[in-house]
N, C-alpha and C positions, 0 to 999 in steps of 0.2 A: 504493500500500500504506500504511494505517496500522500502526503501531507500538505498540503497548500495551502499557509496565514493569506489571509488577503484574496483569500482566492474568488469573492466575486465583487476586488474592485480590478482598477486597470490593468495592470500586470499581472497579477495572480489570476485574473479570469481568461487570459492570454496563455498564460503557463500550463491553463488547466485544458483551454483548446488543441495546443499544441502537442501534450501529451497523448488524448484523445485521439488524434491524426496517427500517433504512432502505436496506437490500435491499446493504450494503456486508461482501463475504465475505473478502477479498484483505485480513486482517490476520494480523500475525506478533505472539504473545504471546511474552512474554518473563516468566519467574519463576523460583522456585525450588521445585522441586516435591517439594524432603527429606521436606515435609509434605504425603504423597500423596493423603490425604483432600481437597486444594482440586480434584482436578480434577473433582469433581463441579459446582464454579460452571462449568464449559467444557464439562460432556456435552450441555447442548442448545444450544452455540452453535457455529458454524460461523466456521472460519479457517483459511487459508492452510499457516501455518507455525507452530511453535512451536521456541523456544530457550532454553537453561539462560541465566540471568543473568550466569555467570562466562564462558561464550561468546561472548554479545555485548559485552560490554563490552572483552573481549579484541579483537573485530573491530573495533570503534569506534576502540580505542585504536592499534591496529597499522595505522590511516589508509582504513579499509573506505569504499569509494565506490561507494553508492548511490540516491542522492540522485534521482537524475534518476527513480524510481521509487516516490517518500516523500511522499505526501500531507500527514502529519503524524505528530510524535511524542508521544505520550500518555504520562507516567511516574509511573504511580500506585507502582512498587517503590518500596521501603523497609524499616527495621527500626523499628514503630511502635511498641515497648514501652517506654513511659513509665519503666518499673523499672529498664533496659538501664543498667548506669555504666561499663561497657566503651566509654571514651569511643572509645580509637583503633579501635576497632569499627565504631561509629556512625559515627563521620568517614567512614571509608572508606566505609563501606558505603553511607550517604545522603548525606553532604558530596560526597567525592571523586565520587563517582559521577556523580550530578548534575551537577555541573560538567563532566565531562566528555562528558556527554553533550551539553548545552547546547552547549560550543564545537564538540564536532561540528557541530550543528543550523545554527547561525553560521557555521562554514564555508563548509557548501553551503546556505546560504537554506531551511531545513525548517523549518515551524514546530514550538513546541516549548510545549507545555502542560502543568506540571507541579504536586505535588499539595505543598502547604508545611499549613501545619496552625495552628489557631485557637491554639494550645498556648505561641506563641512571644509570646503578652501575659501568662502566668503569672498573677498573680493581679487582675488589670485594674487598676481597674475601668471603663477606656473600651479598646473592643477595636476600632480604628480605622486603617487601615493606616501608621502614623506612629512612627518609633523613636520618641519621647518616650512611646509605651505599648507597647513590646517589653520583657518581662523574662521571657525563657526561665527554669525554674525546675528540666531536667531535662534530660537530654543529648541525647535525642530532639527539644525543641522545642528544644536550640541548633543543633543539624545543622539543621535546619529555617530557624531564625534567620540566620543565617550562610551561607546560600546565598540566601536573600531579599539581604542585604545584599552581597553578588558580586554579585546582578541588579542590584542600582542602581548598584551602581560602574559597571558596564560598560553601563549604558540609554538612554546617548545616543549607542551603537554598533552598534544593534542592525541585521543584514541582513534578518530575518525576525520574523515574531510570537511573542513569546514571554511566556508568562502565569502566574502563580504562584498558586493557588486556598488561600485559606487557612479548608480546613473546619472547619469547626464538630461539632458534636455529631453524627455520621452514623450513621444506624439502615436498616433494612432487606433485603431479601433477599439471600443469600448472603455471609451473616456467618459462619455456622456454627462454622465452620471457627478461627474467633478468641477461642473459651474463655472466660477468664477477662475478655478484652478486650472481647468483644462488646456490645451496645448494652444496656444495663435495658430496655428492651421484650421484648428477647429472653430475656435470665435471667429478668421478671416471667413471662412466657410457658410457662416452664418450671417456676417455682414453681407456679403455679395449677395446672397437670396434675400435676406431683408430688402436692401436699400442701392445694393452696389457699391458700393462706400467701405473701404477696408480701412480701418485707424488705428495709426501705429506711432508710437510716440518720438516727440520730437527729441532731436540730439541729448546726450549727455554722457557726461565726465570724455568730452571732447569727441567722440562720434558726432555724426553729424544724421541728421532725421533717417528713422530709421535704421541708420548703420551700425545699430549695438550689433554684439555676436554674440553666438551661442553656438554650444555643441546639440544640433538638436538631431536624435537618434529612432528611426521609426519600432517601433515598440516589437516588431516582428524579429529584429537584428537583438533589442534587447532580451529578448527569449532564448536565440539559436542561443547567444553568450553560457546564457543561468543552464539550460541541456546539454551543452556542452560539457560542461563543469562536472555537471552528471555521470556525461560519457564516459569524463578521465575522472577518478577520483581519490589519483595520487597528488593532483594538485589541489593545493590551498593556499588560502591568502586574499589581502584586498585588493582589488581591481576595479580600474576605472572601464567605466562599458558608456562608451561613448563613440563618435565616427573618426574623431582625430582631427578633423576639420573640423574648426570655426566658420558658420555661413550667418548671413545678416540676416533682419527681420523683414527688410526690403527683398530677400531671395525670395523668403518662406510668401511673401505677399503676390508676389509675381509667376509663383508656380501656383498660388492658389486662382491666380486671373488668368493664367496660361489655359487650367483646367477646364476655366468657365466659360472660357472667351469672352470675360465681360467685367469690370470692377474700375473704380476708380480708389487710388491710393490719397488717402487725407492724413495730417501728420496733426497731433493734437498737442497741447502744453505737457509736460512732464513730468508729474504727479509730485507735489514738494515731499509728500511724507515717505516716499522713495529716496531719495537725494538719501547719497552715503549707506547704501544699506541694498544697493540695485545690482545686479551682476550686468556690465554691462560687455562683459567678455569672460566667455567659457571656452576652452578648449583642451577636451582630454589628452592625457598623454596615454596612450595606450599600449607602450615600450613593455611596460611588466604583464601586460594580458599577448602579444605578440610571443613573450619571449617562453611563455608558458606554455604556448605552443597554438592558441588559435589564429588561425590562419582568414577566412572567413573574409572578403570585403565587403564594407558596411553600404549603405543607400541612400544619396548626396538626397539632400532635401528635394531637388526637381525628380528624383525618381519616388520618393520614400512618401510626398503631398499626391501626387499621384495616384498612388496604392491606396493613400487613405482615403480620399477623397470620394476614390470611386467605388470602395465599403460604403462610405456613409451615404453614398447617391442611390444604393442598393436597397436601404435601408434593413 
């Protein structure tokens, strides 16, 4: 049986698809489903079991021994909103948790693949798996940060594979569900059907409108990475899962009008309570997931808006 935290929000509902395809049905999703609109990423995928997140963690904790049963654990849950300043919130909920699931997995030899976030180099500008560029900026990349940093304390103890994925910019199918958070492809996407009008903000910390960058990585490339990992499970370690290229917001805008044949680009003011606290350049170095051996070319935004676009036109 795999295990999949998170498994019907964006990445975990992805995880769960793609296993699926590789004919594996005998998964237990785990989430929290207060936000009942995500069970639309789980209506066409096929699993085992599903359980509330306060349940499992409850069995984990109370000594649950299953092990002998657990192919692996996937732990894409978490409280990803960047805004969140409810720190003992976030501890609990993405620190503590984590961890404790983690020393479960170390107990009984389970491997253990979990999702930490490109977030925990704040404003870089080299984003290289190395504390001398960690500077979380938000309580969400330190709960992130700070359980990377548990994994090294403890990495020369390890009984089983255990990998920390630190995404990058992730876009594509079965986002929905994530509002305000969702990817600019997806909001361009919706502007253009609204109104034609794509609004992307104007310059800053010396880009010029539109021109911030990102590593932005379509959710499909993020997946092969974390099955991967699977495939080989002598590797461990934290890795940035990103494309390696930095492309602008003006790209991501222009393959979204490429797609539609139709949009006009508007550049708006640029939000003051952003100022000092904005990424307005990402890009992963992806030397230690190369060197570990995946090989894989990733999906330049004109191919990767594309793909997604014409999911969400499918509906």
């Amino acid at each position: 049986m795999y295990i999949v935290t998170g498994g019907a929000g964006f990445i975990g509902s992805n995880l769960v698809k793609e296993l699926n395809r590789r004919g594996v049905r005998d998964i237990l999703v785990v989430d929290d489903l207060k936000q009942g609109e995500k069970f639309r990423n789980l209506a066409d995928c096929d699993i085992a079991d599903y359980l509330d997140r306060h349940d499992f963690i409850n069995r984990v904790r109370s000594g649950w021994r299953h092990a002998e049963g657990i192919t692996a654990l996937l732990h894409e849950g978490a409280c990803s909103s960047t805004t969140e300043w409810d720190g003992e919130f976030i501890m609990a909920n993405n620190y503590e948790y984590t961890k404790s699931l983690f020393l479960w997995c170390q107990e009984q030899a389970v491997p253990f693949i979990y999702a930490s976030s490109a977030s925990v180099y704040g404003m870089g500008p080299v984003f290289k798996e190395e504390r001398s560029h960690e500077r979380p900026l938000n309580m969400y990349a330190f709960s992130k940060f700070q359980f990377d940093q548990f994994l090294r304390h403890h990495g020369n103890r390890m009984t089983s594979q255990v990998a920390g994925l630190r995404y990058f910019n992730v876009y594509g199918p079965r986002e929905q569900h994530k509002g305000s958070m969702a990817s600019v492809a997806f909001h361009f996407h919706n502007q253009v059907r609204e109104n034609g009008r794509l609004r992307l903000f104007e310059g800053s910390d010396g880009y010029g409108p539109g021109e911030q960058l990102r590593d932005f990585i379509h959710v499909d490339d993020a997946v092969a990475v974390t099955l991967w990992l699977l495939d080989n499970p002598a590797v461990s370690g934290i890795f940035n899962v990103g494309t390696g290229r930095a492309q602008s917001f003006n790209e991501v805008a222009r393959a979204v009008v490429a797609y539609h044949g139709r949009g006009e680009i508007e550049y708006i003011p640029f939000p003051e309570h952003l100022r000092g606290c904005y990424q307005s350049y990402t890009q992963a170095d992806i030397s230690a997931l190369r060197q570990a051996g995946y090989q894989r070319e990733f999906m330049p935004v004109e191919a990767g808006v594309q793909r997604y676009l014409a999911w969400l036109e499918r509906g």
